[in-house]
C-alpha positions in Angstrom: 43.7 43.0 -18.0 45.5 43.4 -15.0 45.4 47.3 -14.6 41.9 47.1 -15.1 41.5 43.8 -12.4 38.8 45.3 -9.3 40.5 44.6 -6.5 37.2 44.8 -4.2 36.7 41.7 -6.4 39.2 39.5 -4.2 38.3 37.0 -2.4 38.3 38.7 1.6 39.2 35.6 3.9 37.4 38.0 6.9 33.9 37.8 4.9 33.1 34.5 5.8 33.7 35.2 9.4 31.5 38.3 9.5 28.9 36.5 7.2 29.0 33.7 10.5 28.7 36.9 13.2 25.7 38.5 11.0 23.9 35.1 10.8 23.8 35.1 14.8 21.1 37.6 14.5 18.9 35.4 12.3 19.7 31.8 12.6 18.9 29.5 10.1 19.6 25.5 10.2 20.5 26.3 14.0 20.0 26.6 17.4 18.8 30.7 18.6 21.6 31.9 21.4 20.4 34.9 21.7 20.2 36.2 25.6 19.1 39.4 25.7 16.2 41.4 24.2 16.3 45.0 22.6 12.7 46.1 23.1 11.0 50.0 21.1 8.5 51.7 21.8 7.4 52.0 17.8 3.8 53.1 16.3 4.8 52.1 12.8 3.8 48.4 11.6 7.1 48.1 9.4 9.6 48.5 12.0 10.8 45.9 13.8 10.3 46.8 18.0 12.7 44.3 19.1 15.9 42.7 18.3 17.2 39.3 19.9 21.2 40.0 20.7 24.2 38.0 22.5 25.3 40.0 26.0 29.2 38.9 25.2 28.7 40.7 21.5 27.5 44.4 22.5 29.9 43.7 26.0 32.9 43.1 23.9 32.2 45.7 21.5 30.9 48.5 23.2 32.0 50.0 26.8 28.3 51.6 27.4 26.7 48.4 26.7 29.1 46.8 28.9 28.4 49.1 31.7 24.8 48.8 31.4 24.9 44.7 31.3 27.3 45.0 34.1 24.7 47.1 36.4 21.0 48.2 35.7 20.2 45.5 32.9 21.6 42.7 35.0 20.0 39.4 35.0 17.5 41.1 32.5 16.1 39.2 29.8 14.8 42.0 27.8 14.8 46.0 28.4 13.5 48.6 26.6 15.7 51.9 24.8 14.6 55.0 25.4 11.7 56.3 23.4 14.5 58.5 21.2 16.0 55.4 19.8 14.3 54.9 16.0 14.3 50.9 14.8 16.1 52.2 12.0 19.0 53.3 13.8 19.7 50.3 16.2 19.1 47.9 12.9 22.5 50.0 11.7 23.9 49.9 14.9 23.3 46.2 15.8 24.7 45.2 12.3 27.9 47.6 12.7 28.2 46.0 16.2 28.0 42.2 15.0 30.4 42.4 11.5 31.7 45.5 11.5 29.4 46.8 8.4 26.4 49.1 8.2 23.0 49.7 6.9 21.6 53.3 5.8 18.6 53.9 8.1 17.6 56.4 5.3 17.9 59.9 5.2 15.3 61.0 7.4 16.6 58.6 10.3 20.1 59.5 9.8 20.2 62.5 12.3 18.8 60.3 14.8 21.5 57.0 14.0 24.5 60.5 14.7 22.5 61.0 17.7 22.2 57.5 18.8 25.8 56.5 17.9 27.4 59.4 20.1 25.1 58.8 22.9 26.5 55.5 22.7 30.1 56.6 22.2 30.9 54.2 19.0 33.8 55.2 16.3 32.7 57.7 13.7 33.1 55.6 11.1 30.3 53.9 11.5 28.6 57.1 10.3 31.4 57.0 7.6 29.8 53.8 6.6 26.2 54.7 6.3 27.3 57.9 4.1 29.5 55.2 1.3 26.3 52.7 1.3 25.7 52.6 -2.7 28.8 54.1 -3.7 31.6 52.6 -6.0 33.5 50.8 -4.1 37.1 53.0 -3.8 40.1 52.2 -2.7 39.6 54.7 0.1 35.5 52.9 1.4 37.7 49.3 1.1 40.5 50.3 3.3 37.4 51.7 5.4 35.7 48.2 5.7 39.0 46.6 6.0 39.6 48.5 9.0 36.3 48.3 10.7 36.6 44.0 10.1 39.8 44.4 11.9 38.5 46.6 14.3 35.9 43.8 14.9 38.2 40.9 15.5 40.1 43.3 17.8 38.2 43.6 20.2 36.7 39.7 20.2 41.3 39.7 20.7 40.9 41.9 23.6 37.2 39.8 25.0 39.3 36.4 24.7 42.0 37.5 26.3 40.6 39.2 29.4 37.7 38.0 29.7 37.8 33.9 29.1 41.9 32.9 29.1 42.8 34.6 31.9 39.6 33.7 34.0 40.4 29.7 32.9 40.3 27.8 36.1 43.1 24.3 36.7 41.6 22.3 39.3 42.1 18.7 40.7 39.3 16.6 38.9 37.8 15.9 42.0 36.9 19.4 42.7 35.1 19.5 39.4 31.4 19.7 40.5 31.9 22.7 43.2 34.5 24.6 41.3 31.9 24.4 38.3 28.7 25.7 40.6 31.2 28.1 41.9 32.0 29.5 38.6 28.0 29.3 37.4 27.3 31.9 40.1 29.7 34.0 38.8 30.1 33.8 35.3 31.4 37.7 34.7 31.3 37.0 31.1 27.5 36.0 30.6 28.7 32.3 29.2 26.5 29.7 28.7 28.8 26.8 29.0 32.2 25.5 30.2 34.9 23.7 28.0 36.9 20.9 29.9 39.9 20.0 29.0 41.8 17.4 31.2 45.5 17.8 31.5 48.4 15.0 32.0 48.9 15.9 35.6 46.1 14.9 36.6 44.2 18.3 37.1 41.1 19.8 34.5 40.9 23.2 33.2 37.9 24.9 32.5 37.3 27.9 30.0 34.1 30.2 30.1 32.5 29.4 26.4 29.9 30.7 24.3 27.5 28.7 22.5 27.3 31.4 19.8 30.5 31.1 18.8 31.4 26.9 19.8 28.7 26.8 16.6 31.5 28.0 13.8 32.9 24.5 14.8 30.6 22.3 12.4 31.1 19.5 15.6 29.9 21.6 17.8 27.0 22.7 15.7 25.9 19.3 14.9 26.1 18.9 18.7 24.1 21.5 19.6 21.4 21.4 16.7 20.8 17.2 16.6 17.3 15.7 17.7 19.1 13.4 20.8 18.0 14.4 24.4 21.5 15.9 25.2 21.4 18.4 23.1 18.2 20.0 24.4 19.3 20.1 27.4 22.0 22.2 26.5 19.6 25.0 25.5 17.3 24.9 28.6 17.7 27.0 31.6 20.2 26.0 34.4 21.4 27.3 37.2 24.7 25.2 36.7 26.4 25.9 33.1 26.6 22.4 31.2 30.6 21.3 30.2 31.6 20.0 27.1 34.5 17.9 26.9 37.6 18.3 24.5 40.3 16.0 24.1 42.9 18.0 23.4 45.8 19.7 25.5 44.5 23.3 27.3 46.8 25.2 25.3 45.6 23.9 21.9 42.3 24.6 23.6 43.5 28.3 24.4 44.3 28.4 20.1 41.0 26.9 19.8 39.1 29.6 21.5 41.3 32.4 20.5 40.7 31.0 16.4 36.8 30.6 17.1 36.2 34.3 18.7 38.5 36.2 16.3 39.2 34.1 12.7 43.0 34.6 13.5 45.6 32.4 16.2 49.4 32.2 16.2 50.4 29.0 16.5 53.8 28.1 17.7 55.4 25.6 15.9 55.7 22.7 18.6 51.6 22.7 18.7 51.2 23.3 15.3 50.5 19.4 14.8 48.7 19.0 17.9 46.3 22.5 16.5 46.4 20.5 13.0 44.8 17.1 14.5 42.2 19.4 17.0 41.3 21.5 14.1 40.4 18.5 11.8 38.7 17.1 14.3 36.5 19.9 15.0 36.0 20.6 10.9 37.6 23.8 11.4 39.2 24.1 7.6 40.8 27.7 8.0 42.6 26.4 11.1 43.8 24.0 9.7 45.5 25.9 7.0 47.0 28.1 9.6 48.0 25.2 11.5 49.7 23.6 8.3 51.5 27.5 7.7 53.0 27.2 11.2 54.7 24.0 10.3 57.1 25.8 8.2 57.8 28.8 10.5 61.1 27.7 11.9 64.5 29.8 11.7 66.9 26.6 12.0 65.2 23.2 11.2 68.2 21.6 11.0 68.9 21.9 14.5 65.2 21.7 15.3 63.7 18.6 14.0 64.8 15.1 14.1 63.9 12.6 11.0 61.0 11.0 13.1 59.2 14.5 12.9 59.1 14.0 8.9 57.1 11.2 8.8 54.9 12.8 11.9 54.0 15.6 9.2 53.7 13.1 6.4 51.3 11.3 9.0 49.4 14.4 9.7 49.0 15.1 6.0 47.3 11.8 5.4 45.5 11.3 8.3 44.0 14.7 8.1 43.5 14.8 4.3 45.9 18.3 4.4 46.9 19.2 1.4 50.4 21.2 0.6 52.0 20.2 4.0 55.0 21.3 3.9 57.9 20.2 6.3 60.8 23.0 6.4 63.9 23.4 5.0 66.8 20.8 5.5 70.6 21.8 4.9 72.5 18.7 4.4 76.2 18.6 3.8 78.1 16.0 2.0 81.4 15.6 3.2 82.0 18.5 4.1 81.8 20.3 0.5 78.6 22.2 0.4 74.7 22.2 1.2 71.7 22.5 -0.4 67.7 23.2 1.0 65.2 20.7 0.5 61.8 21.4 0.4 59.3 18.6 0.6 55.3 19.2 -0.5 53.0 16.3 0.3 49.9 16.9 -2.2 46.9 15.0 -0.6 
């Protein structure tokens, strides 16, 4: 049974993420984010002539797109691709773009998806793609898909990095108002929304957001997609971008971000409980797991943790309904004549 088990049969913990990126494109049960309009010039009635995309998407996985949004499509809300460009090959494109995967325009439209994707400069394998849609799924097209999801959260790695930590802004609190219209007018990374996080010392950081992505957060969705006046307003256009508060210490917040944008964070042990409570609160059930896997990461425990940090974890495990917490080992010696590990499992 076991030599015969399909592997591509697994379950792949990436799928649910690229299932989320794919379902930007057509939103159901919430809110459209879309920013920026793909127009055609098409005479056939069963193509689609335009596609509703996210500027941070094609910017943090394509260079030309990048360039382009960074100069002549600028404060665009729709342009128009050259009269070249078939439907069928930006439908492929747009769907390799947002998850990594891709559709076969067909063979009469392939020619023009090779042409397309090297005008563009994007990997070959996207063509590599097209060519195994239908085909038994081999070891050799898995490791292919597995490397283009990986490519994927790469580069959201590289867009989070660059792109929204390192342009966070600390400021004193009173400064919020004109730091936040100062950082509006900029906004390098076509955000539509600032995350606030205010720190012990007094000051706030603030981290360039996307609403796209806050929405994975099942608090931030119901946020965003309830009937009350506040969230509307959310959605409507402003010259200021609105700020959403978050409770929680700026580096958790930094985990947050770098979790929401790419499906992966390392979490260092001493925040894995603070990562633990944020992620529960924000119904963020992967985090948590990883959150409750960095708990045991620790070379020397002994030295490490004190007894109060035992019932901390057995805290968090309640309180945040975790199950299989596990607190690290413990080597305790008995008079001096030899040790043993401990390993305790609280099962919610």
């Amino acid at each position: 049974m076991l030599l015969k088990f399909d592997v591509s049969k697994a379950v792949d913990p990436t799928q649910p993420f690229a299932a989320f990126l794919l379902s930007l494109l057509n939103p159901v049960d919430m809110p459209s984010t879309a920013d920026i309009t793909l127009r055609l010039d098409t005479s056939e009635t069963n193509q689609r002539s335009a596609f509703a995309l996210h500027r941070f998407v094609l910017a943090a996985r394509s260079q030309d797109f990048r360039k382009n949004l960074q100069t002549r499509w600028q404060g665009k809300q729709a342009v128009r691709m050259a009269s070249l460009v078939h439907p069928k090959s930006i439908e492929s494109i747009v769907k390799y773009l947002y998850s990594g995967e891709a559709v076969d325009p067909g063979k009469e439209y392939r020619d023009n998806l090779q042409l397309v994707s090297e005008m563009l400069h994007l990997p070959n394998e996207l063509m590599e793609l097209v060519y195994s849609t239908g085909l038994p799924p081999t070891a050799a097209i898995r490791d292919l898909k597995r490397l283009e999801m990986n490519r994927v959260q790469s580069d959201f790695e590289r867009f989070v990095e660059e792109e929204l930590i390192s342009r966070q802004r600390t400021l004193n609190t009173s400064d919020l108002e004109s730091v936040r219209k100062e950082i509006s007018d900029e906004n390098p990374v076509w955000a539509d929304c600032l995350l606030r996080v205010d720190k012990l010392d007094g000051t706030t950081c603030l981290f360039y957001a996307h609403l796209a992505i806050l929405m994975r957060s099942e608090y931030f969705l119901t946020m965003f997609s309830s009937p009350f006046a506040e969230s509307r307003t959310l959605f409507e256009t402003q010259e200021i971008l609105p700020v959403l508060d978050l409770a929680i210490e700026s580096e958790v917040a930094s985990i947050v971000l770098w979790f929401l944008y790419t499906d992966r964070a390392e979490i260092p042990r001493d925040l894995a409980l603070d990562v633990l409570y944020a992620a529960d609160f924000l119904f963020l059930p992967r985090l948590k797991s990883l959150a409750a896997i960095a708990l045991e990461n620790e070379a020397n425990a002994f030295e490490d943790f004190a007894k109060e940090d035992l019932y901390e974890v057995l805290r968090a495990a309640w309180s945040t309904n975790t199950q299989r917490l596990e607190y690290p080992p413990m080597e305790v010696g008995i008079n001096g004549v030899g040790s043993f590990v401990q390993r305790i499992w609280f099962d919610i």
